[in-house]
N, C-alpha and C positions, 0 to 999 in steps of 0.2 A: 215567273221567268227569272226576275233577280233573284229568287230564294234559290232556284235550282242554281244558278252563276255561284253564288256564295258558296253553297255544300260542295262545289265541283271546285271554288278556289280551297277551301280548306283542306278538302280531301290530296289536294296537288301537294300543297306546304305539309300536309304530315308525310303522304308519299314521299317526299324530297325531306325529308329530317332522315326517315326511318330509312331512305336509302344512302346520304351522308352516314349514317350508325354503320351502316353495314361495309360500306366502303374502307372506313376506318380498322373496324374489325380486319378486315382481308388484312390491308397494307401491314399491319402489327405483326399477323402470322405472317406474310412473307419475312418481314425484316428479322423474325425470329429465326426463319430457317437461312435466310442468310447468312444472319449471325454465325450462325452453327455452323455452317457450310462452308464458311471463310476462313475466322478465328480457329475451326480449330486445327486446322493443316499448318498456320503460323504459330500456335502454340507451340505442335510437335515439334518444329523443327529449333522450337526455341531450347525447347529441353533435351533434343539430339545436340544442340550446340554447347552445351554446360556439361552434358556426359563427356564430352572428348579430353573434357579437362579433371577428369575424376580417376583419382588412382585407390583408391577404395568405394566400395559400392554402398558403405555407411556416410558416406560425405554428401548422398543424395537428399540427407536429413537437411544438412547445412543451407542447402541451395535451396527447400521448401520453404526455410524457414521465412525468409525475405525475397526470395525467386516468385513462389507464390502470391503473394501479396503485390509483387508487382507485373504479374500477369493480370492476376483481378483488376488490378486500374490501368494497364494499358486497356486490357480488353471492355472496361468499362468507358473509358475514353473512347474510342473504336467506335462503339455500339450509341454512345450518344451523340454521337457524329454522324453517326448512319441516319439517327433516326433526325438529324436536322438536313444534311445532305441531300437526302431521300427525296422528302416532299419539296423541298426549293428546285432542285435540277428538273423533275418534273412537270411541278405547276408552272415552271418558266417555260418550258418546252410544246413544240407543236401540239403535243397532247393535253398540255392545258390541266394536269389533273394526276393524281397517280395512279397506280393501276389497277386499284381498287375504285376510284371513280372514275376510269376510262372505262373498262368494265360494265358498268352501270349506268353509264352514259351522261356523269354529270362533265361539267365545264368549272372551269376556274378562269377568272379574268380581273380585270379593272373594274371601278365603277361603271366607270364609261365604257367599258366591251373589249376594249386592248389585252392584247397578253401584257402578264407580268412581267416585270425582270425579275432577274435573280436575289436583288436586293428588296422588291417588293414583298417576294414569297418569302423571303428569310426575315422581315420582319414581322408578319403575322406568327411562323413558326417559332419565334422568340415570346410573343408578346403571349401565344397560348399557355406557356408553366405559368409566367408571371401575372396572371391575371387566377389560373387555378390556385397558386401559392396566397396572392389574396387574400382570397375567398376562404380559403382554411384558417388562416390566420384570423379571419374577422366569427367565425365561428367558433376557431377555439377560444378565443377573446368570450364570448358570447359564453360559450360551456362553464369557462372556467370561474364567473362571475355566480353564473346558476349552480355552480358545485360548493363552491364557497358558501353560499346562502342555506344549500341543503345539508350543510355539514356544519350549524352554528354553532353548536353546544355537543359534548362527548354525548349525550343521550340519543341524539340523531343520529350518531356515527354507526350505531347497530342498522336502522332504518334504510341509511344509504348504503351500505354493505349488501344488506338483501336486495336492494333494487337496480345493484349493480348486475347482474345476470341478462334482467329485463333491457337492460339498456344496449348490449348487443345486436337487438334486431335495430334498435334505431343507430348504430353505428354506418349494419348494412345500411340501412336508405339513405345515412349521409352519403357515404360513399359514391353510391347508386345517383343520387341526386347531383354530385358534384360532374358525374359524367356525363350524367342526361343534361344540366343547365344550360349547357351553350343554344342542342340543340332544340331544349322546350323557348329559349329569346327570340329561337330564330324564329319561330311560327307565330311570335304577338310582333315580328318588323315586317314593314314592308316587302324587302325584298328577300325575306328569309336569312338574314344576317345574324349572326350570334356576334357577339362585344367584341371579337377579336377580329372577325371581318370589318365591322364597323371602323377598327383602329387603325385599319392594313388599308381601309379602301380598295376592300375585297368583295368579290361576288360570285357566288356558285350556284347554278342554275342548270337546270336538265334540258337536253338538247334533246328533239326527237332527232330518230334517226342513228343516234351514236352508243345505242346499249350493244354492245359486241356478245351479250352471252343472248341476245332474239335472233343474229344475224347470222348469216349465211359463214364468214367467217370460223375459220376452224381453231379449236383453243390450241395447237402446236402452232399457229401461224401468228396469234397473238404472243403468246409467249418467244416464239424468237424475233417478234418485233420490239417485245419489251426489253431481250438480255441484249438485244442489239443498241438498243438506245443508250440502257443504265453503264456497259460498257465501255460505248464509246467515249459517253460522257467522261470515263475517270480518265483519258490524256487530256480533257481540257477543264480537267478539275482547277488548278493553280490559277487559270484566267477567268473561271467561273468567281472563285473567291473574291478574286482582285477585282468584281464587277461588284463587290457587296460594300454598300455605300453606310457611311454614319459610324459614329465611334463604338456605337452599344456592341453592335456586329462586329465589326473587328475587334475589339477588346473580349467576344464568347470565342471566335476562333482562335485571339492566341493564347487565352490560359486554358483553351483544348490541347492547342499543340504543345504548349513546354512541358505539361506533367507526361504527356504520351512519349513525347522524342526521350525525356530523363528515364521513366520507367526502359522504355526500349534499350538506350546505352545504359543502361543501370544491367541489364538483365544478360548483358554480351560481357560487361567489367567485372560482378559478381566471381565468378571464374575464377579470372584472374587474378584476382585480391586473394584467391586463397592457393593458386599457385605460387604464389608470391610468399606467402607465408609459411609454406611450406617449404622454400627453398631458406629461408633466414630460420627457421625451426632446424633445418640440418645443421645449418651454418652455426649454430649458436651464437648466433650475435642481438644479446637483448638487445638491446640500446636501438640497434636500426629496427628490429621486428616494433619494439614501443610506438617509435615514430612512425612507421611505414602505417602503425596500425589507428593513430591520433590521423595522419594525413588523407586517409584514403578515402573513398565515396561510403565505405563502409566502415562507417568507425566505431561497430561494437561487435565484429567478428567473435570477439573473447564469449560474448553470449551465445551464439552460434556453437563452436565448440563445447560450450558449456552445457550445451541440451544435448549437443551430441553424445558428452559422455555420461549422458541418463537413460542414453537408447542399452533399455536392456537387453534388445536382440542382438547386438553389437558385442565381439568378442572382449576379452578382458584386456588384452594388450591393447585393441582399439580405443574401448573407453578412456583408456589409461591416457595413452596419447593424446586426446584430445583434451581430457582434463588437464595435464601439462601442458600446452599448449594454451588455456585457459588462462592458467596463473601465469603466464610469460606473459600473456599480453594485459591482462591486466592482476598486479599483485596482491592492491588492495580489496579485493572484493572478498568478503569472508566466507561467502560460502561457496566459493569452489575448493576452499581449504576444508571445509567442514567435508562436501561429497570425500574429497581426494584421504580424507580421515575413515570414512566408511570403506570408501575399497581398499587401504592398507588395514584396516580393523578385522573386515572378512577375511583375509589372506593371513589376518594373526601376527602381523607386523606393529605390536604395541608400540614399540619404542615413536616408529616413524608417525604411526597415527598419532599418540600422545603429543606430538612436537608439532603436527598440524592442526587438532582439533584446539590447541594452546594458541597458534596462532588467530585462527581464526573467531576464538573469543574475544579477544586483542582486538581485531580490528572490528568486533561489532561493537565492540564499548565502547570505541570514537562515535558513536551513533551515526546520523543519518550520510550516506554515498550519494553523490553525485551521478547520476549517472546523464551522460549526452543523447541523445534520440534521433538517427538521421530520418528524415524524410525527403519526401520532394521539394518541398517549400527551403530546405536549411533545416540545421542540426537546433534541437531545442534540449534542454538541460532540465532533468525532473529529480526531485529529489525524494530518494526511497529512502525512509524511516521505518527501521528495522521495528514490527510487531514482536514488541516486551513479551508480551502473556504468552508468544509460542515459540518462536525461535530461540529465546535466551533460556529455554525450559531445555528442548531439543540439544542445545548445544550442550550446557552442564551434566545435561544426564550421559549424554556419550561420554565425555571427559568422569568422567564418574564410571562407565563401564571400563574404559580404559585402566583407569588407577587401580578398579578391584581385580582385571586380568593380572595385573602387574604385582600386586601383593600388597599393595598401599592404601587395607582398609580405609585410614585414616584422612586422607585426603579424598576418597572415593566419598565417605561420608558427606563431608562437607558442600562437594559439588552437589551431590543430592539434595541438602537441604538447597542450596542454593534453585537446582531447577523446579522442586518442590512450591518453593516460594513465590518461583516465577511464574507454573504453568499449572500444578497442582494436577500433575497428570497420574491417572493409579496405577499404570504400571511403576511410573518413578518410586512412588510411596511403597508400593511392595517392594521393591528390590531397596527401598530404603530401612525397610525393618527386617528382612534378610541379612542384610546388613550388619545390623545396629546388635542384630541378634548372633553373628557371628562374631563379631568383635567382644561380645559379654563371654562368649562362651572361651575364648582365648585370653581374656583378662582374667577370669576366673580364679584361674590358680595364682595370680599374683597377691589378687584381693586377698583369698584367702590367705596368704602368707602376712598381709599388712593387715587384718583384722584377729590372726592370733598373736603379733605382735601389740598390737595397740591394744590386746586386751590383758595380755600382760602387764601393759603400763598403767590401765588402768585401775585393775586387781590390787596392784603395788598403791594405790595413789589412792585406792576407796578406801583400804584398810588405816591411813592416817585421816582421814576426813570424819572416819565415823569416833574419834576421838571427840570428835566438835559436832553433837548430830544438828543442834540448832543452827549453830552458823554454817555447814552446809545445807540443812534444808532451805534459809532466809536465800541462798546465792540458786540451789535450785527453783525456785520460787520466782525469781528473777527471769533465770533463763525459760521457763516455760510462758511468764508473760511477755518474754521481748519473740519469742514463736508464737506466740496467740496472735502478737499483734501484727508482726509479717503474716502471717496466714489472712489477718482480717484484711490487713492492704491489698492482699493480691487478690483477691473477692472483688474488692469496692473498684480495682481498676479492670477487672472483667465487666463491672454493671458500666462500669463509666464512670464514676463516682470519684475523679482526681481528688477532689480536695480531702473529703473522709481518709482515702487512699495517704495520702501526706501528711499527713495529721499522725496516721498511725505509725508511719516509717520513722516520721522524728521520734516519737515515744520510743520507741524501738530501739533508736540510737542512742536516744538520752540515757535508755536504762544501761546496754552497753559502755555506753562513756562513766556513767556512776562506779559499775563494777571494774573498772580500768582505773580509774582511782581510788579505790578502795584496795585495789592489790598495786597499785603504787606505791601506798602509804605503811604496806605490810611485805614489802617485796622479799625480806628475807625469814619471814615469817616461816615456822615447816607449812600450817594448812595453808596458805597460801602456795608454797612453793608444790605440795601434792595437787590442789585444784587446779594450777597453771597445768600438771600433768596429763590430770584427770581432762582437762577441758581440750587439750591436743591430741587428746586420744581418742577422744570424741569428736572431732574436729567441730566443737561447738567455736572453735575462736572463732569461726568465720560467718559465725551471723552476721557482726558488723558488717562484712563487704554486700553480705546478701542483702540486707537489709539499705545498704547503699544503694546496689546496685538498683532493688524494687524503686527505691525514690527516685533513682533518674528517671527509671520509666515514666513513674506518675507524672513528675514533672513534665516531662515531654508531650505526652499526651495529654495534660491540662491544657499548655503551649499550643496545642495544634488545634484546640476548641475555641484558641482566642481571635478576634477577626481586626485588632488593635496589631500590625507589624511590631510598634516599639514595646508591647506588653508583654507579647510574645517570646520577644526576643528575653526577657527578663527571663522567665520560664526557663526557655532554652538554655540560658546561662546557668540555671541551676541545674538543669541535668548533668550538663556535663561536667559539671562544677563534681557531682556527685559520684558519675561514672566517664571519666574521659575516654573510655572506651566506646561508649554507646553512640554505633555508628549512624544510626536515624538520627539522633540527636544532632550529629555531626552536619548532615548536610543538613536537618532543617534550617541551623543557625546560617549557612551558605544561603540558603534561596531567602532567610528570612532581610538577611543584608543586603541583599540585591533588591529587596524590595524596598525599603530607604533610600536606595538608588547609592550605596556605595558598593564599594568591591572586593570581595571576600577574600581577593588573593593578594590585597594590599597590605603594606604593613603598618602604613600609615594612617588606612581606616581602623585598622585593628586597634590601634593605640589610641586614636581621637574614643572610639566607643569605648575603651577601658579609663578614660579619663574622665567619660561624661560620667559611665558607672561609679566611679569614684564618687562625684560630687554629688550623685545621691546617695551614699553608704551603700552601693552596692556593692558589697565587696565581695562577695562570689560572682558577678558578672564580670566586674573588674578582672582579678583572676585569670578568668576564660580568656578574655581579652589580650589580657599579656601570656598567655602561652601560646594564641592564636599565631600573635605576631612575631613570637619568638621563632615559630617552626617555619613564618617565611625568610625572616633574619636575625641570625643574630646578636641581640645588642644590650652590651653591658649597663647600659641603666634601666632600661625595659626589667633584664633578668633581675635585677637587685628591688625594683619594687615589687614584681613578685613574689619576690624572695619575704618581704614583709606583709604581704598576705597573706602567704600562707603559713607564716608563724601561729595562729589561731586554728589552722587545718590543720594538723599534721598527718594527717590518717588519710585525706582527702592532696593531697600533693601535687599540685602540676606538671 
């Protein structure tokens, strides 16, 4: 007898889980079709109210852009309000239950058999996420300790990559499990309670008698006793609230209500902000459009118009407008000058795109913008750090197609290499040797005029040399090993090899400076005065600069392998020491000073470091130092001990 009592109480408590599951189920699909049934006639008339204010049918763009976004969180507000509203008005209600378990015949009440109030039911419906929120987090806790362990060493990381597939089914049954838990607790408690009844001092229990889908009762009769309730209920909605006791609760109601009421007047103001704008766009009056546009609920409309003028369905005067409109309200931003470069570029307006795509390099090499971010909570400020490797590739190359429409091989080249260096993109690269190869082809004829000249000079200038064949063979001898030996430097600074690299550049120089004094010594000599010829006609004088120039490299690159700031900086000194053009060089010595924590655009740092160089015979750091600080100021005793450094350079000059 008791065996059979037991199978007939278990069997009751699973009946009563499996019918709570089902109840639930209902109530979600109705709130669903509510949803939908409600929101979206408020939607429509939200978006008929934003049309009336639209004098182009492309400005529908503008109002998606942030209109959108705040229907989704009104109507998501809405909807989570529903789904708290719902079951509290309810289980406080004669019915005791919603209508997925009136239906079904269960009850909701107190421990003790009382109806609820409203602040009862709305605190078990609170305490349901935050108890499922929990329980996730103590699991994810739980996975993410097990993953770590299963991923110790890169060998495993193949192992757990394959076992990741496998691990899908067990997501479902967390899933699965987190929705079944409540009601597998309720079947091991006394009264069939899951942890959240237990917290509310709740209890749901099956009443005979009250399953309305065995009864006599017609489902049209149920349902218009239900729209009759759920109805009435919203005039005593605001009293219903104001019966919800304890701070938890009224602190979930009102930061439901403030982001729903902001979206709602956010979504009727939208509009207007840009009626507004368009009336100070006729007006021409920057100054108030700036400010109108800093003040307003919407303070990045310029982005708005800015997308709009990318809508390629959008006519060209349209785009155009709204690109203008762009840069009025906000000037600094480079890339509405880069677009507004593209559609004068297409239209073959060089001049005008060239003076905007100019711009707009200009203001991306202030690097990172500011930009403000409204939202509902308040405007937050993010800062967009312009990506080097693409944008600054993008920019040069257009300012490079610009320059070659315009007939300015020459500067067209350079931006090239410039976007080349920055983004290494193959269209650049081809239109770079396109290029490179038109310009040979147009120099041509000049070459050839300056190569039958200089061969004239040198014809003139071999015929007194072979007078003397030993002492020009000894001088060609010379110059073939001071080429051997730049050839071998620029090798060793391809392997990486600075120091071999340096080694050979000074050799190089040394042999240069020998032969420079040896036609010193003979300056009005005839074979001397033929070889000066010969050697400018071959433009062999300018080994020395090249052979300079390779040294600053090395040195720079040695510099950049040192992890020593003040050793470095030595290096560095010698580069530029060697090439004060060499622009790397340039800024390394900037960041490398900033890392000793002084300041590169002092002039007074500049002179403290040329003074320490001094006192260790640095005298090409020195040097640097006083040219540094000359080009932030002018100052007659700085320039006069330069002046006697570089008495021993003269070829190397500051």
């Amino acid at each position: 007898m008791q065996q059979g009592s037991l199978r007939q109480s278990v069997q009751s408590r699973i009946g009563l889980c499996f019918r709570r599951m089902l109840a639930a189920a209902i109530d979600l699909a109705l709130l669903l079709v509510i949803a939908v049934v409600a929101f979206a006639p408020i939607i429509a008339s939200l978006w008929l109210a934003v049309f009336g204010y639209l004098e182009n049918f492309g400005l529908l763009y503008t109002v998606m852009v942030d209109g959108l976004l705040l229907c989704l969180i009104a109507v998501s507000c809405a909807f989570a309000f529903l789904l708290f509203y719902y079951p509290c008005h309810f289980e406080s209600s004669d019915w005791q239950g919603t209508l997925g378990k009136y239906v079904l015949g269960l009850r909701c009440s107190s421990v003790s058999g009382q109806r609820q109030t409203f602040g009862q039911a709305a605190r078990h419906v609170l305490l349901q996420p935050l108890i499922f929120a929990l329980l996730v987090s103590i699991v994810l806790l739980i996975m993410s300790g097990t993953s770590s362990q299963l991923v110790s060493s890169p060998a495993e990381l193949k192992a757990f990559g394959a076992a990741v597939p496998s691990m899908q089914g067990e997501t479902v049954f967390l899933v699965l499990g987190f929705l079944l838990a409540p009601y597998l607790m309720a079947l091991l408690t006394p009264r069939n309670q899951t942890l959240a009844d237990l917290m509310a001092g709740r209890l749901v229990r099956a009443e005979d008698g009250r399953d309305r889908l065995s009864s006599n009762a017609s489902l049209n009769g149920l349902l218009r006793d239900y729209l009759l309730k759920l109805f009435s209920s919203i005039a005593l909605l605001p009293s219903n609230i104001w019966k919800c006791k304890g701070a938890p609760v009224l602190l979930v109601l009102a930061l439901w209500a403030f982001p729903l009421t902001v979206c709602i007047s956010a979504l009727f103001t939208f509009p207007v902000c840009m009626f507004k704008v368009e009336q100070l766009v006729r007006a021409a009056d920057l100054n108030s459009l700036r400010e109108y546009n800093r003040g307003s609920l919407f303070s990045r409309l310029d982005l708005i118009y800015g997308l709009l003028s990318k809508d390629f369905e959008g006519s060209a005067e349209f785009r155009r407008r709204c690109l203008s409109t762009a840069i009025m309200l906000k000037p600094e931003v480079y890339f509405y000058w880069y677009w507004q470069a593209q559609i004068h570029y297409a239209e073959k307006r060089y001049r005008e795109a060239l003076a905007e795509i100019s711009q707009s390099i200009q203001l991306y090499d202030r690097g990172s913008v500011s930009i403000p971010l409204q939202s509902m909570f308040g405007t937050f400020r993010v800062q967009v750090v312009p990506e080097k490797d693409v944008e600054e590739g993008s920019l040069y190359s257009m300012r490079a197609s610009v320059y070659q429409q315009l007939g300015n091989s020459v500067a067209a080249s350079e931006n090239l290499n410039r976007a080349i260096s920055a983004a290494s993109h193959a269209d650049d690269y081809k239109q770079w040797l396109a290029l490179h190869e038109s310009i040979r082809k147009q120099k041509e004829s000049e070459v050839k005029i300056q190569l039958a000249q200089a061969t004239v000079i040198a014809n003139d200038a071999y015929k007194i040399l072979l007078k003397s064949p030993a002492r020009f063979q000894a001088k060609k001898d010379i110059y073939n090993r001071i080429i051997m030996l730049n050839n071998g430097g620029v090798d060793d600074i391809a392997r990486l090899n600075y120091d071999s690299a340096i080694k050979q550049f000074k050799m190089a120089m040394d042999l240069e400076a020998s032969l420079n004094r040896e036609e010193g010594v003979d300056a009005h000599d005839e074979f001397s005065t033929a070889f000066k010829k010969w050697q400018i006609a071959l433009d062999l004088n300018k080994r020395h600069d090249l052979a300079s120039r390779n040294l600053s490299i090395a040195y720079n690159g040695k510099a950049k392998s040192i992890a020593s700031p003040q050793l470095a900086l030595t290096y560095y000194h010698r580069a530029l020491f060697f090439d004060p053009l060499n622009e790397p060089a340039q800024v390394n010595i900037s960041d490398t000073i900033r890392k000793l924590g002084l300041d590169p655009d002092s002039f007074g740092d500049h002179v403290k470091l040329a003074e320490s160089a001094v006192a260790k015979k640095d005298l090409e750091g020195a040097a640097v130092e006083y040219a540094l600080a000359l080009k932030i100021k002018d100052d007659a005793e700085v320039r006069e001990k330069l002046g006697a450094l570089n008495k021993p350079y003269p070829k190397n000059s500051l």
